[in-house]
N, C-alpha and C positions, 0 to 999 in steps of 0.2 A: 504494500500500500504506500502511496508517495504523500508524504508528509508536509503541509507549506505552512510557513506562518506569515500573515499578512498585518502590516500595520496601519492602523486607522489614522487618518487624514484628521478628521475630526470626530463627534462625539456618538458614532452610528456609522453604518453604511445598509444600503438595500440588499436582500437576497443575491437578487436580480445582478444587482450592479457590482457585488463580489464574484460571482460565475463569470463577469465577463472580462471583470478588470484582472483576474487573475488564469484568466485563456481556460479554463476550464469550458466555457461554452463559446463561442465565434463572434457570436452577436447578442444584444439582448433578450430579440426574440426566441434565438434558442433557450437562453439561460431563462426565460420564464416558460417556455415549454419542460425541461427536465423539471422545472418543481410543478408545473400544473399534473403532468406524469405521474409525480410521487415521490419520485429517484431521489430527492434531496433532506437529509432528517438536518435536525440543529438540535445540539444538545440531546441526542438521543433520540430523537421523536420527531415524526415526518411529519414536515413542514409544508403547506398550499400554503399560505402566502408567496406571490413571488414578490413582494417591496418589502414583509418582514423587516423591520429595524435592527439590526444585529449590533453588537456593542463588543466592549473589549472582556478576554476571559471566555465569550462563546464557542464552541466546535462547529463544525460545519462538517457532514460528509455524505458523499456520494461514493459511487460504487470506484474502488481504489484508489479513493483522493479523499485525506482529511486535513480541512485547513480550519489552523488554530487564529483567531484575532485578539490582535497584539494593542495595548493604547498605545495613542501618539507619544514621543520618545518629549519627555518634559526638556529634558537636559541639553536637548540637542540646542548643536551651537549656532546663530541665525545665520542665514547665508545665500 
């Protein structure tokens, strides 16, 4: 299973818009077809929403792809 951790921009991101920013689905309409499907749990448990709000500390997984989200990096240096 390939393992990704994504870190959050700001204080959420959509289903939807994690499948695509992270190439797991091609476009967004894909990415909300695999969860209208089923194919996609969060936190254990299959998720139909496809704009679900996801936050940091969530899992995400589909079939041999589980990606962990990360909070924004506070520390980071501006730039």
């Amino acid at each position: 299973m390939q393992t990704l951790s994504f870190e959050l921009r700001g204080e959420f991101i959509t289903l939807d818009r994690l499948l695509k920013a992270t190439g797991i689905a091609p476009s967004g309409g894909a990415a909300k077809a695999l969860v209208a499907e089923g194919r996609v749990q969060v936190d254990g448990r299959d998720e139909l929403r496809k704009t679900a709000k996801l936050r940091a500390g969530q899992v995400v997984a589909l079939t041999g792809v589980r990606i962990t989200l990360l909070s924004p990096e506070a520390d980071a240096p501006p730039g």
